[in-house]
C-alpha positions as CSV (number, residue, x, y, z in Angstrom):
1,X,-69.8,-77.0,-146.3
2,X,-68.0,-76.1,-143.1
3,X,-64.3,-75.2,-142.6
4,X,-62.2,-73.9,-145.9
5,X,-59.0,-74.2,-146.5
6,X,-57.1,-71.8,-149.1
7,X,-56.4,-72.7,-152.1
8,X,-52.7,-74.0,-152.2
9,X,-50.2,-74.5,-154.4
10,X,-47.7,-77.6,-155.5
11,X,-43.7,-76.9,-154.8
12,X,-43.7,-76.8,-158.6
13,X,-46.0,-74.0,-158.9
14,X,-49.2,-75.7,-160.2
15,X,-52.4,-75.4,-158.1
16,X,-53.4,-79.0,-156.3
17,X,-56.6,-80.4,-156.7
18,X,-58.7,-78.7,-154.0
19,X,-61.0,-82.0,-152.9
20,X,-61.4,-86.0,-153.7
21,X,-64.4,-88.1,-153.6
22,X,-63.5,-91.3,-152.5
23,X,-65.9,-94.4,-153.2
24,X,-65.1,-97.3,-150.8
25,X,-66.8,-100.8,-152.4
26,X,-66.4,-103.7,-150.3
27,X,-67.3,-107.0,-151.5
28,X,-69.2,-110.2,-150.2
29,X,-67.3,-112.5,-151.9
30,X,-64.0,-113.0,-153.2
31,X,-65.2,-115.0,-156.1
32,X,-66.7,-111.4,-157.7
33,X,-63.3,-110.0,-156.9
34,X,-62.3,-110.3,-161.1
35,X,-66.2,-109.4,-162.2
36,X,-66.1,-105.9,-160.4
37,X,-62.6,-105.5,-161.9
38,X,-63.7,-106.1,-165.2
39,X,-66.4,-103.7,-164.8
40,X,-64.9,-101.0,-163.1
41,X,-62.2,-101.1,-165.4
42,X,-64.0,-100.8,-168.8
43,X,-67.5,-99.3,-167.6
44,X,-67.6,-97.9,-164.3
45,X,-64.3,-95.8,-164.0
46,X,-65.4,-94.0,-167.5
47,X,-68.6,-93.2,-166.6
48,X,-68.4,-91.8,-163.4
49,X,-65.3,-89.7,-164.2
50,X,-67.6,-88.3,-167.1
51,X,-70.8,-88.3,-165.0
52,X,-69.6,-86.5,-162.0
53,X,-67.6,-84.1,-164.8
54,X,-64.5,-84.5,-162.4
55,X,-60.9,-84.0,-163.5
56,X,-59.5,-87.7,-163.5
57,X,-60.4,-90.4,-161.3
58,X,-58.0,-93.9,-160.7
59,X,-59.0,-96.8,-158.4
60,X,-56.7,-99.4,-156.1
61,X,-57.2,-102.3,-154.5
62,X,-56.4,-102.7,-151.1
63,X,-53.4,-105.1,-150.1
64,X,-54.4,-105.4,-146.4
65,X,-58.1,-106.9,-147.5
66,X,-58.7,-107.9,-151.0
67,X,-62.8,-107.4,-151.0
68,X,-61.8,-103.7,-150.3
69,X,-61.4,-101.5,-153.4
70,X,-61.4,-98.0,-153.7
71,X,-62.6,-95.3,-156.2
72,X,-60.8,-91.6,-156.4
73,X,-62.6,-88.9,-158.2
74,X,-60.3,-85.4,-158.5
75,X,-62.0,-81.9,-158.1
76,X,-60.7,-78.5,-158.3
77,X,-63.3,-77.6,-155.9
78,X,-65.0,-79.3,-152.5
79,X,-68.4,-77.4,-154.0
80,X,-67.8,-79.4,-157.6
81,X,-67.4,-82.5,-155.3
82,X,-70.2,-81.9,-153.6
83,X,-72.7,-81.0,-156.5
84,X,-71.5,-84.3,-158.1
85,X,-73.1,-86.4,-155.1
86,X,-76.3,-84.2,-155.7
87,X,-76.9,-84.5,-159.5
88,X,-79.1,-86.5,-161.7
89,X,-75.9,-88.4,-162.8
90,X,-75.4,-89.7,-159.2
91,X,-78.6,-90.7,-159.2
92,X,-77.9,-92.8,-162.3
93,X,-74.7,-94.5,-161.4
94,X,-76.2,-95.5,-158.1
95,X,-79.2,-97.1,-159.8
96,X,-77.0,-99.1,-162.1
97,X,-74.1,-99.9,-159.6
98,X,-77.5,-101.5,-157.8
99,X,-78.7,-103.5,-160.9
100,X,-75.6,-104.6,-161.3
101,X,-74.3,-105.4,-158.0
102,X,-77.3,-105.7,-155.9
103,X,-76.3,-106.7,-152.1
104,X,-73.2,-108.2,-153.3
105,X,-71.7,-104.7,-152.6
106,X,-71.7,-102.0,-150.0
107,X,-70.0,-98.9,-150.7
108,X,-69.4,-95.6,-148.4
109,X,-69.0,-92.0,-150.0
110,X,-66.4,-89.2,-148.7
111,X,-65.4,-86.2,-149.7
112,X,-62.0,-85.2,-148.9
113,X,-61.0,-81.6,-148.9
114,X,-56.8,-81.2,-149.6
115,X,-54.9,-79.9,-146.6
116,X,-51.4,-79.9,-148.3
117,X,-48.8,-81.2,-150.5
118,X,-45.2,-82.2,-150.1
119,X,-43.0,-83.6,-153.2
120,X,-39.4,-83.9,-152.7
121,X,-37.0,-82.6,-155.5
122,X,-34.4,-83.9,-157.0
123,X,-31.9,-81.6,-155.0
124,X,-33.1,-82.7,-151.1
């Protein structure tokens, strides 16, 4: 899918996770706020992480609008990113995230290829 960058690596020598799929969920209400916490916490996160076989995945809540969280889903590859959107267990998540959350939710999908990597050390 378009443009490639090459594969880099970390100051420390490791390779970097090569692309991210990033789930944005925002919410009607702020009364559903602790609901969709609870179930992304001990459901959601889980599944998906095992569903789109990705590396890890974490989630955050944003400080500048609280009906804004955010999902992260870590690849080594933009291709196993892609291919997670396209499978049958995409499919299944986004059927249940509908049961579940119906029009209470709307949510936006990007896949975010890694351009580079800067940790400081301990010496700088």
């Amino acid at each position: 899918m378009g443009f490639q960058y090459q594969r880099q690596t970390s100051a420390l020598g490791t390779t970097m996770a090569q692309a991210h799929l990033i789930v944005r969920t925002k919410l009607a209400k702020l009364a559903d706020r602790q609901a969709f916490d609870d179930w992304y916490r001990l459901e959601r996160l889980r599944d998906a992480v095992k569903g789109f076989r990705a590396q890890r995945g974490w989630r955050s809540w944003s400080r500048t609008n609280p009906l804004v969280h955010f999902a992260v889903y870590e690849f080594s590859t933009t291709e196993e990113a892609e291919a997670a959107l396209d499978s049958p267990a995409f499919d299944a998540l986004v059927a249940e995230f509908d049961r579940v959350w119906g029009a209470r939710a709307e949510r936006t999908r990007e896949i975010f290829e890694t351009a580079g990597e800067f940790t400081p050390s301990n010496a700088e």
